[in-house]
N, C-alpha and C positions, 0 to 999 in steps of 0.2 A: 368434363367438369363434374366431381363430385357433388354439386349441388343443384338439385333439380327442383324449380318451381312450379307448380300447380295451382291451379286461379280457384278451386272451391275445396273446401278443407275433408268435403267427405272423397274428393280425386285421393287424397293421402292412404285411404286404404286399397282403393279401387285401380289406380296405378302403380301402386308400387307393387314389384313381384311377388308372385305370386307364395313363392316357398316363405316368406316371411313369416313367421308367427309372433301375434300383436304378445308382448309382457308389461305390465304394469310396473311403476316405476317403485311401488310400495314392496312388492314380490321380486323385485334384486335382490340375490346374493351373492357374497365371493363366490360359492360353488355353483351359481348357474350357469349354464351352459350355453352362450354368447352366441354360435354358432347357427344360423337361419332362426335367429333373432331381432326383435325392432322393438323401438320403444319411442310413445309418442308426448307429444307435453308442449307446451306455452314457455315462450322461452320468457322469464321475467328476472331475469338480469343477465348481461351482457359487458365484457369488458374488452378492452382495446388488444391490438396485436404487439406482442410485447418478442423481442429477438432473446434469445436464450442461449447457452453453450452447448446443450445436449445436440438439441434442433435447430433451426432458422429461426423460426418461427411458430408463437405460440397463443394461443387466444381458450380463456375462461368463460365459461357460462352457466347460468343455475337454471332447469327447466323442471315444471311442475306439472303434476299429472292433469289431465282434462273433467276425470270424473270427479265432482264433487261430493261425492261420496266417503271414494277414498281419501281426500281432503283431510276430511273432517274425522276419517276414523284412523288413519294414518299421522305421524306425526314426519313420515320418512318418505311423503309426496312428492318433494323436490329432492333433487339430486344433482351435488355440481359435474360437469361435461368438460373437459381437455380438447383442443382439438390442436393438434400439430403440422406445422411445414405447410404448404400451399393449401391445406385446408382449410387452415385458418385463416390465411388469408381471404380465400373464396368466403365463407361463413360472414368475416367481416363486411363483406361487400354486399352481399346478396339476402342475409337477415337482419332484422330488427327486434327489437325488445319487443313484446306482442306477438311476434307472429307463433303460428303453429308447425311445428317441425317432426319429422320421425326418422330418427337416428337406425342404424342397422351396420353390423360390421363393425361394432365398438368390443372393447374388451371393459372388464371389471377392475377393480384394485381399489385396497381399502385405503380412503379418505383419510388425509393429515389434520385436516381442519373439521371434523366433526363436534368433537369438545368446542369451538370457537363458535362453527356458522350454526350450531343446531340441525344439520340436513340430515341426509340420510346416509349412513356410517361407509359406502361405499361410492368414489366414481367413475364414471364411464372417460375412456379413453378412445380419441376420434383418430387413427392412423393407419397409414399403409394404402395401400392399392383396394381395398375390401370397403373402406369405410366409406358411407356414404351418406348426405341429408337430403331429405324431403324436405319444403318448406311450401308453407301456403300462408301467403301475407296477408296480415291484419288491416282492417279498414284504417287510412292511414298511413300505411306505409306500401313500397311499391316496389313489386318486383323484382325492379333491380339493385334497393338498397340507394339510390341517388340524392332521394329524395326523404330525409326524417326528419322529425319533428325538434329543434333543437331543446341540446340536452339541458338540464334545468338541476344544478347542485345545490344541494345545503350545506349550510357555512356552520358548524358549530365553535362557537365562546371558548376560548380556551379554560376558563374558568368552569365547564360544562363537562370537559372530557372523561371521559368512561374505559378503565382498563378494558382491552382487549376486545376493542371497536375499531372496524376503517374508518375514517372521518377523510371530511376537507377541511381545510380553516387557511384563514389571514392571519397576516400579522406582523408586526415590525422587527426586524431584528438588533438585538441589543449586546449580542459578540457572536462573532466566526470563528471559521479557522477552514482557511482554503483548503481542497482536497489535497491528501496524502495520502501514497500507498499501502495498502496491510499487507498480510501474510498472504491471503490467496490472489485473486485476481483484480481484486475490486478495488478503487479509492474509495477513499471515507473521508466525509466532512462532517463537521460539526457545527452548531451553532444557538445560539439562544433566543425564542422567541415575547410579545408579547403583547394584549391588544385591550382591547376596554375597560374589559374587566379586572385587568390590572395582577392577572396569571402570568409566572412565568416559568414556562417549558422550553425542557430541552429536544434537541433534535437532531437527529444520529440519519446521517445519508451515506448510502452504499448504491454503486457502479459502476459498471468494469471501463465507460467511457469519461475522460475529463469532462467533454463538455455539455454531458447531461446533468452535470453539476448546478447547485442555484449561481446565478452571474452577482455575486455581492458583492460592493465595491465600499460600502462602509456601515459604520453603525446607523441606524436609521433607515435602511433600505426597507421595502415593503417584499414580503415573498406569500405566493398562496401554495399553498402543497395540497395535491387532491390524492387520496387513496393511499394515507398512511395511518399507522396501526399504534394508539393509544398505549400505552406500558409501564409501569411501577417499577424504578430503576434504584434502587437503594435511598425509597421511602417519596420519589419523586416522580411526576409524572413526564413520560420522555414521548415524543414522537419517533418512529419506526418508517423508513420506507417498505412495503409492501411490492407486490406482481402488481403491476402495472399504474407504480406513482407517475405522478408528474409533477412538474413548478413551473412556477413564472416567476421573476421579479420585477420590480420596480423601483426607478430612483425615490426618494424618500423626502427633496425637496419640496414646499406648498409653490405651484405654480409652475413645476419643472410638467414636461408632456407626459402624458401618461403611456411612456411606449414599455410594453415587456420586452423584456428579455429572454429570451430562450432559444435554445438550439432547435425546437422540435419544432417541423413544418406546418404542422396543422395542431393549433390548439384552440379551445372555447374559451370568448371573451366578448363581453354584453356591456350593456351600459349599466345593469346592475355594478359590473364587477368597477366600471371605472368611478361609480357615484362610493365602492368600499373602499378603492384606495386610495380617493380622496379625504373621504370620510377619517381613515387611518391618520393621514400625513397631519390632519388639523391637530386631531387629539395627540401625537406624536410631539410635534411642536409644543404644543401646551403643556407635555410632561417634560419638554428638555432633553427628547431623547438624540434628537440629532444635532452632532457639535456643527457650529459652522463654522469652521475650519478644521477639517479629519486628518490633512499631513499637515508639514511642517517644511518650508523651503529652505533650499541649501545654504540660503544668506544667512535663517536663523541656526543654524547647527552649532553644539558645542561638544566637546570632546566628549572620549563617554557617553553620553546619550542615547538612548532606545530611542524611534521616531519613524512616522509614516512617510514615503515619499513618494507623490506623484511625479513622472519622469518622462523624457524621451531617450529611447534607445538609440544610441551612436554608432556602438560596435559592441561586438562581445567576440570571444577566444575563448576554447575546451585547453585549460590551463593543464590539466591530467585528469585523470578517473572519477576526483571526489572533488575538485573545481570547476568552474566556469569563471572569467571576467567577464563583466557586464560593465560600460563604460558608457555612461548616461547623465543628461544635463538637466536644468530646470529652467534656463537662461537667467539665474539669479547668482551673484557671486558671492561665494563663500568666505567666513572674516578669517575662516585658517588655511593656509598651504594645505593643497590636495595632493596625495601623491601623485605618481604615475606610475601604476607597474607598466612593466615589460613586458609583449606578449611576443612571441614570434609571429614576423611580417606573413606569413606563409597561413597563421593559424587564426588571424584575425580577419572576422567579418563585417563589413560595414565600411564608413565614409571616416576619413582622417579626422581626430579630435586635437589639430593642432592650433587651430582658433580658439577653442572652448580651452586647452590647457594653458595659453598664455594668458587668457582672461580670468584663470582660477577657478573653472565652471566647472570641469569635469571628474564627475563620480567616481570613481575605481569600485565597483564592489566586486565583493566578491562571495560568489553562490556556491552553498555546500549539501552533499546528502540529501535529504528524499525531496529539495526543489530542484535538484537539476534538474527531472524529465523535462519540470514547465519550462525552465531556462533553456534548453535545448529548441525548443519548438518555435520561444523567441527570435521575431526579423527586424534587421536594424532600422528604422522609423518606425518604431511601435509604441504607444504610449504603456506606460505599464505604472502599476500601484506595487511598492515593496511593504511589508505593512512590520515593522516590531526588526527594523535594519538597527546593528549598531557601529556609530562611528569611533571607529579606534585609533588612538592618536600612536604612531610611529617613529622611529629615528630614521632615517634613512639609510640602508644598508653604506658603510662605508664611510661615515659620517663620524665626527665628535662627538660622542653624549651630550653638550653641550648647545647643538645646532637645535634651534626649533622643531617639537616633534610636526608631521606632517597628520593629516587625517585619512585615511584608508575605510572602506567602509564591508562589513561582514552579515552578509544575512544566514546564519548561522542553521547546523541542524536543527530538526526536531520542530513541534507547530506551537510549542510554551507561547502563551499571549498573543495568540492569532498570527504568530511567524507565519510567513509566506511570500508569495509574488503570484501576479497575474498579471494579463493585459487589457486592456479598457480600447473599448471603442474610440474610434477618431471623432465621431458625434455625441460623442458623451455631453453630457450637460455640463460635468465636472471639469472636463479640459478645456470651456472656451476662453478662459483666464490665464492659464498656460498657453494655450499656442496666439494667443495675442502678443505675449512676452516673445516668446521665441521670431514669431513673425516679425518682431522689432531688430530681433539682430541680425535678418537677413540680408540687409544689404552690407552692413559692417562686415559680415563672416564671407560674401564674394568678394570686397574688395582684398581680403587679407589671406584668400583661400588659397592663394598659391604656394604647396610644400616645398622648402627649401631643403637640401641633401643633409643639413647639420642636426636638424632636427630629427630627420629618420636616425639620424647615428646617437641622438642624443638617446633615442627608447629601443636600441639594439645593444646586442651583446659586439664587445670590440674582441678581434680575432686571438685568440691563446696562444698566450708566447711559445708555448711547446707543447706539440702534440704527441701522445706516442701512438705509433703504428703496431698492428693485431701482431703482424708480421715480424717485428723486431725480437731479436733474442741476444743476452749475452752470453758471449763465450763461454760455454760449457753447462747453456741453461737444458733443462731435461727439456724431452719433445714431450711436448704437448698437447701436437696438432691432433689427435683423435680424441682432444676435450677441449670444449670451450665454451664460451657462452655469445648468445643472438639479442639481439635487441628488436622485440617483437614490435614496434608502437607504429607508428605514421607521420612522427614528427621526422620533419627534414633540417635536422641541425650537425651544425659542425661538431666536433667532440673537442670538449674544453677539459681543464687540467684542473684539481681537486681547487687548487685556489684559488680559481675564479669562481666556481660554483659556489662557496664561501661568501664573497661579494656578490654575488646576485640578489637579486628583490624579491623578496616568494610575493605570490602562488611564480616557481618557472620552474619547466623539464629541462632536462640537461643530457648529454652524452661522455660521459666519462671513459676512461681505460686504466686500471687499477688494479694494484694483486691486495688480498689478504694478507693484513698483518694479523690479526686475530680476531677469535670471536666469540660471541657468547651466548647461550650457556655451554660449558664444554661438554657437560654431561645430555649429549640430545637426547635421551629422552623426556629434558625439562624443558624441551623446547614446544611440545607441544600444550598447549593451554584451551580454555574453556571462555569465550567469548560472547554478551549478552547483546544483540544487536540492538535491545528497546536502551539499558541504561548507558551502554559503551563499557560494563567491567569486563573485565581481564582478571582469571585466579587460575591458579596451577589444577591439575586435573588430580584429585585427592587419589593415597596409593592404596591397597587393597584392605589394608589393617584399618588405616580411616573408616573405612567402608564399613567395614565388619562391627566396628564399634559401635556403629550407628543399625546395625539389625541386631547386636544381641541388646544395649539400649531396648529397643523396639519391644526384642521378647521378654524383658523383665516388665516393661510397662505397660504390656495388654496382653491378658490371659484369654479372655473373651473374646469369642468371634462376633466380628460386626455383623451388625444386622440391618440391614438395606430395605426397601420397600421396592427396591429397580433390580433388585440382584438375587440369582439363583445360588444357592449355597453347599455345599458338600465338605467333608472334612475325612482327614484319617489320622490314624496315631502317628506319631514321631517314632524313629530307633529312642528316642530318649524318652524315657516313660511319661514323663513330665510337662510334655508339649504335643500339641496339637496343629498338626496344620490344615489350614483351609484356602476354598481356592471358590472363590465370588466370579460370576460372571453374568453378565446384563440380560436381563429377560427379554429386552426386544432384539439383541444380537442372537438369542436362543431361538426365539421365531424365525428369525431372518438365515435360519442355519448360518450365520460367522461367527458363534460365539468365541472358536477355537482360536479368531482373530487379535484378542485383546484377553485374559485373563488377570484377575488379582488374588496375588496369594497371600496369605498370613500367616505368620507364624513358623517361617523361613529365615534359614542361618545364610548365608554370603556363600557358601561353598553348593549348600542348596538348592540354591538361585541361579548359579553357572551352572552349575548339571544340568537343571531341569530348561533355562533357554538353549540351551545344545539343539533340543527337539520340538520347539514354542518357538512361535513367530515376534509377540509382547504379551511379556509379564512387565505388571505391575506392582511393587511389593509395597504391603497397607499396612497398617496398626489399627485398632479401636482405643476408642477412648474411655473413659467414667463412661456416656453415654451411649457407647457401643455404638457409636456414629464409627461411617471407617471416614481413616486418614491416610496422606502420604507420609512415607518418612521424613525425616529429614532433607531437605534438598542438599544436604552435604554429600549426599550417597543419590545415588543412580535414580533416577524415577522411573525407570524402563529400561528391562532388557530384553534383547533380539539379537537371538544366536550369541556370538561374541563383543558384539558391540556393545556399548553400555550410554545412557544419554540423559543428561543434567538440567535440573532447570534453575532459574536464578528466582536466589532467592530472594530480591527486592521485586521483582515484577512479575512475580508470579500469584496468584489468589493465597490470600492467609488460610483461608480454613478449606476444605474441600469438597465440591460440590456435586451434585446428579450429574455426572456423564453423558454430553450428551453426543448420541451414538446415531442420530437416524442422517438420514441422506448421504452417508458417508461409503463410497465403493471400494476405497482402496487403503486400508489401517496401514500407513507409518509413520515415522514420528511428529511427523509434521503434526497430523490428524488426531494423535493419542495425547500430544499436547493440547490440544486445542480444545478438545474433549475433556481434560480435565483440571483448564484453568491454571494450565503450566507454561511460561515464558519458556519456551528450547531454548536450549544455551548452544552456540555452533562450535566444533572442535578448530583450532586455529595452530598454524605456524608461527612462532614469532621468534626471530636471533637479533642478533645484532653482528656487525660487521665494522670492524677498524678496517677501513681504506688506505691505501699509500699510494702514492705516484711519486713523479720526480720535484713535485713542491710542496709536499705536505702532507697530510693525513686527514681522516672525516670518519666520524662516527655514523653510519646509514643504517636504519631497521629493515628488515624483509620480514613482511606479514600479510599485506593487505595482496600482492603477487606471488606470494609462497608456494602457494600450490603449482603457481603457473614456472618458477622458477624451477624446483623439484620435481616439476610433472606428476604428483599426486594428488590424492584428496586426504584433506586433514582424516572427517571421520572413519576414512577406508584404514589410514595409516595407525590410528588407535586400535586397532583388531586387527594389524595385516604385518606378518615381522617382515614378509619379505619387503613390505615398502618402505617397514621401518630402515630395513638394508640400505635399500638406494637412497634415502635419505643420508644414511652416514657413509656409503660408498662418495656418494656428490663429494659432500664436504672433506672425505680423505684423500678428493685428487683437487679441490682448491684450495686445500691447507695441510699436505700433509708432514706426518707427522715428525717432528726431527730435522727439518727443512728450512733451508735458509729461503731469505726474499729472495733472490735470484731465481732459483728454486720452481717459486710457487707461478699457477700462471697467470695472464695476462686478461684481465676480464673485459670486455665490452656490455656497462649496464647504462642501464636507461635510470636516473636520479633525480626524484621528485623534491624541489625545497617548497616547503609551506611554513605556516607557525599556528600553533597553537595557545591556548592561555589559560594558565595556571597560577592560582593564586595571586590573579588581577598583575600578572605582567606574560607579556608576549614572549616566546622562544618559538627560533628559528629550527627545524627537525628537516632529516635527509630522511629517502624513503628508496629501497631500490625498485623500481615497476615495472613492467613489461619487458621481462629479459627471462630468457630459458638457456639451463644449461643443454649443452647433445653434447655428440659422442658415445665411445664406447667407454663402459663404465667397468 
């Protein structure tokens, strides 16, 4: 065990080996030499063990020197301590805040948080097989850590808060917005706090796990966050999660139990904290902050409508890639016809909702984009909160204009006005008004439980009058057989003919057999486009003259090289007498030897700029301003180039003006990273065609985009810099349309046909999608 205890504090010199030589904590440098080294100190803050990516496991601490001497002539007596993987854990177990410890076998490295905590500008890192602690415990605490004195927090006033402080605080919350995923690993939640003082902050949560998330179930919840970090966010004050936060919540009713919620096994909770969040809920009510009534039941529903709905989960179905059906009741009957999509028998989970559809009760929603993961994880009797659902009034596929529309219900991309879904405990306070209802219609729902055959046939597909075979050819059609196409997916469906897929009820998959009648754009290389995943546009990828126009732009309207306070500078003459180019690069990638990682050049023409990324990993091309602030170009033109590739950012969600770079923690520069660094939305390179369908009853318009890559076996942005992939892109498509060629002719496809709808200027359309289908062969 790396950590060895000792019962009197002068043992710490006396036992520990001998080769040691004592260092003071004031007399660290980067360049001291760590090596049959020690160093001894009071450890007087201590934080929890916290799981990380790098490591396992990771645990903080601050320990200050013994001599009070150096104390007082020092201002660099304490220094924070890292300690990694089973040693931190051991460290947790075995020391306490107080005791006397002496580290040996630690390495150096300069401190991120010096400017914040005030310590001493370097610290000690605890790892590997070498590193080891002394400890000799304080009057107090005992040897083997079992035994501490419990922990005792301060609660600061949000009305009190101090940029670029840890704090704990209470306090009610007054909007959310359930977890959704970012770019890197972590979910992000948001929400707004606020408590006596009648302060309201914002609060930004980051981690990699769902359900360390707060458990908020409506406005008025109470939540305590310990050990996040105060901040100035565009003039306001916001909360930060920090190393090693934590939360609890609480329901936000007066007189509901005061049970937290939380994922984490062991956390600190006193009769202080329960006499605050009483204290809370009073003043809480007496501002009005908790509605009482937070959804809205199925009976009151009107068409249109945004609306919260607490629920039980019936069944649900993975309808394709960007769906889920979620098919859920409230046992209250609704005043409009509910539809009922179709899900296939095969792909539906859960209990029959053929009771609840003849009694009008059942949900149809339907889950898109970044809630699927939580819908995925969803089990059929689960209660669940939809929060910002809307119900969209429909015709019914198949139907007269004329026939009543039905109600279908959409919980749509994106978190606008706390969109989302979660699941709620079965002891919730909130459900026992719900499952008193439902428990009402249990005996009704056994005596009628028994599925009749008409019914299943009523929510299936009925068999296609004509099917074509892969295998079929007529007389004098070309072979084929060394090209075709596969239908990669898991659905077990029969293959239907274009015009039934037409009458189907979106969200449904389909299996089609159909040759190309045409397609579009004919010109492929307009088929490749520039895609914003934050807003959903879609623009053509501008052609090089575009381009150019926007750096000679650039070089008429900054003569001046920017001048940075973060950036190293160097320039040379132009071939053209008249211009100057320079080339900025970050002063702590200069330390870090990556500077050659990332570079910005100025005063560069488009043909420039391809030469020189030939042998450059990312350039960046910049302008200055009046204020010799630098800027990016225009987002019309490239924000980054590497080697051949070139990479766009959008211009609605990307930062208007351009900010400090920020460059630290970062191992590996690619676009991902150079984006994010400098407050640019990546825009992703995408395939998008279109396809006229034929078979023997009809025709259908289908996009390929969202499986394009998977169809053509490339990648978008490989194919924007690659001709040969550009090749097999228009090889593919000149053996399933070629050119001169009658329908006989062309071949016989097997794809997989996603019908969904969309809405566009406040009406629904129906859209074909072709998915998981790859062509082989030889090409």
């Amino acid at each position: 065990m790396p950590v060895h205890t000792v019962k009197d504090v002068n043992d710490l010199d006396t036992k520990v080996p001998p080769h040691l030589q004592h260092v003071s904590i004031s007399n660290l440098k980067l360049t001291s030499d760590c090596l049959h080294r020690s160093v001894k100190g009071k450890v007087v803050q201590k934080g929890p063990v916290v799981s990380c990516r790098q490591r396992e496991y990771l645990l903080k601490a601050v320990i200050q020197g013994e001599d009070p001497q150096q104390r007082s002539a020092s201002q660099h007596a304490s220094i924070n301590v890292i300690f990694f993987g089973t040693l931190a854990k051991d460290f947790s177990q075995s020391v306490s805040q107080g005791d006397i410890i002496l580290l040996a076998g630690f390495t150096i490295s300069k401190s991120p948080s010096e400017q914040t905590d005030k310590l001493h500008p370097c610290h000690l890192e605890m790892s590997g097989p070498d590193a080891c602690v002394h400890v000799c415990p304080s009057a107090g605490s005992s040897s083997s850590g079992s035994t501490t004195s419990e922990p005792k927090y301060t609660y600061i006033p949000l009305s009190e808060l101090k940029p670029r402080r840890i704090v704990n605080v209470y306090g009610v919350v007054t909007f959310f917005k359930q977890p959704f995923p970012t770019k890197g690993t972590d979910y992000c939640s948001t929400l707004k706090i606020t408590d006596q003082s009648n302060a309201k902050v914002g609060c930004t949560i980051f981690s990699e796990k769902l359900e360390d998330h707060p458990k908020i179930f409506r406005v008025g919840d109470i939540i305590r966050l310990h050990r996040v970090k105060a901040q100035m966010f565009n003039g306001s004050m916001t909360l930060l999660t920090t190393l090693g936060w934590s939360t609890i919540t609480f329901d936000g009713m007066i007189d509901s139990p005061v049970e937290p919620r939380t994922s984490s096994r062991t956390f600190h909770f006193a009769e202080a904290d329960k006499h605050t969040v009483e204290a809370l809920r009073q003043w809480a009510a007496s501002q009005s902050l908790l509605t009482s009534e937070s959804t809205v039941p199925l009976s009151s529903v009107q068409p249109k409508m945004y609306f919260d709905l607490t629920c039980q989960l019936l069944s649900k179905a993975c309808m394709d890639s960007r769906c889920i059906l979620l098919k859920v009741w409230d046992g209250t009957e609704c005043g409009h016809s509910l539809l009922n999509v179709a899900a296939a028998p095969d792909a539906l989970e859960g209990e029959s909702t053929c009771f609840q559809d003849q009694q009008n009760m059942t949900a149809n929603i339907l889950v898109y984009d970044n809630h699927l993961e939580v819908a995925r994880m969803l089990q059929p009797g689960m209660f669940l909160r939809l929060y910002n659902l809307h119900a969209v009034p429909q015709t019914p596929p198949g139907q007269p204009p004329d026939v009543p529309q039905h109600l279908v219900f959409h919980l749509h991309g994106g978190t606008s006005y706390g969109r989302g879904l979660r699941s709620i405990p079965s002891d919730s306070p909130d459900l026992q008004s719900l499952k008193r209802v439902l428990e009402s219609h249990a005996e009704k729902q056994a005596a009628e439980a028994e599925v009749n055959d008409g019914t299943l046939l009523d929510v299936w597909y009925t068999p296609p009058e004509t099917v074509v075979e892969h295998t079929t050819k007529d007389p004098g059609e070309a072979d084929t057989e060394d090209f075709y196409t596969v239908q990669t997916c898991d659905h077990s469906l029969q293959q239907v003919s274009l015009a039934h897929v037409k009458t189907s009820i979106p969200p449904v998959v389909c299996h089609v057999q159909a040759r190309v009648k045409s397609y579009q754009p004919q010109k492929l290389y307009q088929c490749l486009k520039l895609f914003c995943p934050q807003c959903k546009t879609v623009k053509d990828v501008p052609d090089d003259e575009s381009i150019a126009q926007v750096f000679e732009e650039a070089l008429r309207s900054s003569n001046q090289p920017c001048s940075e306070h973060w950036a190293v500078t160097s320039s040379a003459d132009s071939h053209q007498l008249d211009r100057t180019v320079t080339m900025h690069m970050s002063c702590d990638m200069v330390l870090d030897n990556t500077h050659l990682q990332m570079i910005f050049l100025q005063g560069v023409t488009l043909d420039e700029m391809c030469i020189i990324s030939g042998s450059h990993k990312n350039l960046v091309p910049v302008c200055s301003g009046e204020d010799r602030r630098m800027r990016l170009l225009d987002l019309s033109a490239p924000f980054l180039f590497c080697g051949d590739k070139r990479y766009y950012g959008c211009e609605h969600c990307s930062q208007s003006s351009f900010v400090d770079p920020v460059v630290s923690g970062v191992d590996v520069w690619d676009e991902q990273n150079v984006a994010k660094a400098l407050g640019v939305q990546l825009m992703q390179y995408m395939l998008l065609l279109q396809f006229e369908l034929e078979d023997e009853t009809g025709t259908l318009d289908a996009l390929l985009w969202e499986d394009a890559e998977r169809f053509f076996n490339v990648s978008s942005a490989e194919t924007s810099a690659n001709q040969e992939l550009q090749d097999r892109v228009q090889n593919i498509m000149d053996r399933i349309h070629p050119s001169g060629s009658s329908m006989a002719e062309r071949p016989w496809l097997a794809l997989c046909l996603s019908v969904y709808t969309v809405e566009e200027n406040g009406r629904t359309q129906v859209c074909y999608q072709i998915t998981n289908t790859e062509t082989r062969g030889n090409l």
